[in-house]
C-alpha positions as CSV (number, residue, x, y, z in Angstrom):
1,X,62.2,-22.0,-67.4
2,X,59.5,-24.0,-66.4
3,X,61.0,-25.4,-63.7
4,X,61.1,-21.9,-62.0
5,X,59.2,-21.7,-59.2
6,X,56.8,-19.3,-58.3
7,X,57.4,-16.8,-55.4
8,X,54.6,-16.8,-52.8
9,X,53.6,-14.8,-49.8
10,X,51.2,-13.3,-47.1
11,X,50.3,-9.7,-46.6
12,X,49.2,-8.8,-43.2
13,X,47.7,-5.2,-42.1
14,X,45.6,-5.8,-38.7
15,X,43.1,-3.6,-39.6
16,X,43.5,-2.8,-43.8
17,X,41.0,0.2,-44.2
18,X,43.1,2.3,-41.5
19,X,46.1,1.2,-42.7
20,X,46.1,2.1,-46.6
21,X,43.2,4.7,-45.9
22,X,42.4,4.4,-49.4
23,X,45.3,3.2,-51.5
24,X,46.0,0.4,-53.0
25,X,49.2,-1.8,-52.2
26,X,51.1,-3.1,-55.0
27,X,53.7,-6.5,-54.8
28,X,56.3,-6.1,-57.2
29,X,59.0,-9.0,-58.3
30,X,62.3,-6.2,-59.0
31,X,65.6,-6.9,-60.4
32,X,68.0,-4.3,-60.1
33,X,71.2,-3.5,-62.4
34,X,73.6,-1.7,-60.6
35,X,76.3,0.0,-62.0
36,X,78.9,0.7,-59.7
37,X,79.9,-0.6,-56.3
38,X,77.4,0.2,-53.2
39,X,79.1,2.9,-51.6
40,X,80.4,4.4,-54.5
41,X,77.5,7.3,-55.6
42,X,78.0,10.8,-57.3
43,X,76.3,13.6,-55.5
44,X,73.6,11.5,-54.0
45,X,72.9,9.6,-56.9
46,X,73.7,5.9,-57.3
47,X,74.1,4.3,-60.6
48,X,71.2,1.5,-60.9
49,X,68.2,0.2,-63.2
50,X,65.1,-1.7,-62.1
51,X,63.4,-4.1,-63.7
52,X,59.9,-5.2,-62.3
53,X,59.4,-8.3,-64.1
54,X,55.9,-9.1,-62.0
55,X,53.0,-7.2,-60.2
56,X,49.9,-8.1,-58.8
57,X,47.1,-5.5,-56.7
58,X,46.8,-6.9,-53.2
59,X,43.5,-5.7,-51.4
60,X,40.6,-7.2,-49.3
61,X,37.7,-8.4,-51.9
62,X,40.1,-9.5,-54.5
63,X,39.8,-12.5,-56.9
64,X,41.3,-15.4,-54.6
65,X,44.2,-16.8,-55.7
66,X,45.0,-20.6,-56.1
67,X,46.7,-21.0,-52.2
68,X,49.3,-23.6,-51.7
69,X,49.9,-25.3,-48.2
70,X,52.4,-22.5,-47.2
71,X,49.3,-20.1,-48.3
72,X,47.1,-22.0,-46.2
73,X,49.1,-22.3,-43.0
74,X,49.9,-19.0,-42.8
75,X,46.2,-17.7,-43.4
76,X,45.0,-19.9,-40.2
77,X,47.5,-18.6,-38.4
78,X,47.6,-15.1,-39.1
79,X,43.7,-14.8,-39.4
80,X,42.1,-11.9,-40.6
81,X,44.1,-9.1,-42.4
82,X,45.8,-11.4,-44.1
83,X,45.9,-12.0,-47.9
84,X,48.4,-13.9,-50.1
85,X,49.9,-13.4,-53.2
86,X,51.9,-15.3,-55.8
87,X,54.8,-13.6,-58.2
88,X,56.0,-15.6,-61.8
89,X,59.4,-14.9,-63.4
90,X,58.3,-14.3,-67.2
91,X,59.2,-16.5,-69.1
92,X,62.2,-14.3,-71.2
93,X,63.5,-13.2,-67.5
94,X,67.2,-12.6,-67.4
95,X,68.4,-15.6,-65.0
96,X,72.2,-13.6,-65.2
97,X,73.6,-10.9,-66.5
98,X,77.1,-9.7,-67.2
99,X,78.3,-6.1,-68.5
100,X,81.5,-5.6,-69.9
101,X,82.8,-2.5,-71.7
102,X,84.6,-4.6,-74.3
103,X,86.5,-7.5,-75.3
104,X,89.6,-6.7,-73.5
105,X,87.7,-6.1,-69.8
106,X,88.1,-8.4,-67.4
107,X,84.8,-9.7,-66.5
108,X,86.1,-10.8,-63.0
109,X,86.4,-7.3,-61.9
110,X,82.6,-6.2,-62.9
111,X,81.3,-4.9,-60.1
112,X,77.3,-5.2,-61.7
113,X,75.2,-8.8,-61.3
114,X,71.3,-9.7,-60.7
């Protein structure tokens, strides 16, 4: 997987102490496993895992990250308030998954996927 490429982006608050008053803001690179189809829940609850395979603490005063040119673009353009981020698929990330009861299931009919 090192060919995968890295998953990059800006967050913007105009004015960031009035905005999170406080709190942190947390990116998060999620997969989620669901087990049924969409509509299909059970008194309110669907039938899904997450995965967060990445994290990182976004926040004015931060350790700078290395910026690309989309990084960089963005950050003259948007100005102040704005703060980039970069996510990274681990290395032993699941690139596709497939559930099957058993042998004789019909893996064209699973309704589940990444």
């Amino acid at each position: 997987q090192e060919n995968m490429d890295e998953i990059q982006g800006i967050v913007y608050a105009k004015d960031w102490p009035s905005t999170l008053k406080g709190r942190i803001l947390i990116v998060q690179l999620v997969i989620q496993f669901k087990h049924s189809k969409e509509d299909e829940e059970v008194m309110g609850v669907s039938f899904q895992k997450e995965l967060i395979l990445d994290k990182q603490v976004v926040k004015p005063g931060m350790e700078s990250i290395e910026e690309c040119k989309f990084h960089s673009i963005l950050l003259n353009k948007l100005g102040e308030g704005a703060l980039p981020f970069t996510l990274k698929f681990p290395q032993l990330s699941p690139n596709s998954i497939l559930i099957c009861g058993d042998e004789t299931e019909n893996s064209a009919q699973v309704e589940m996927g990444v």
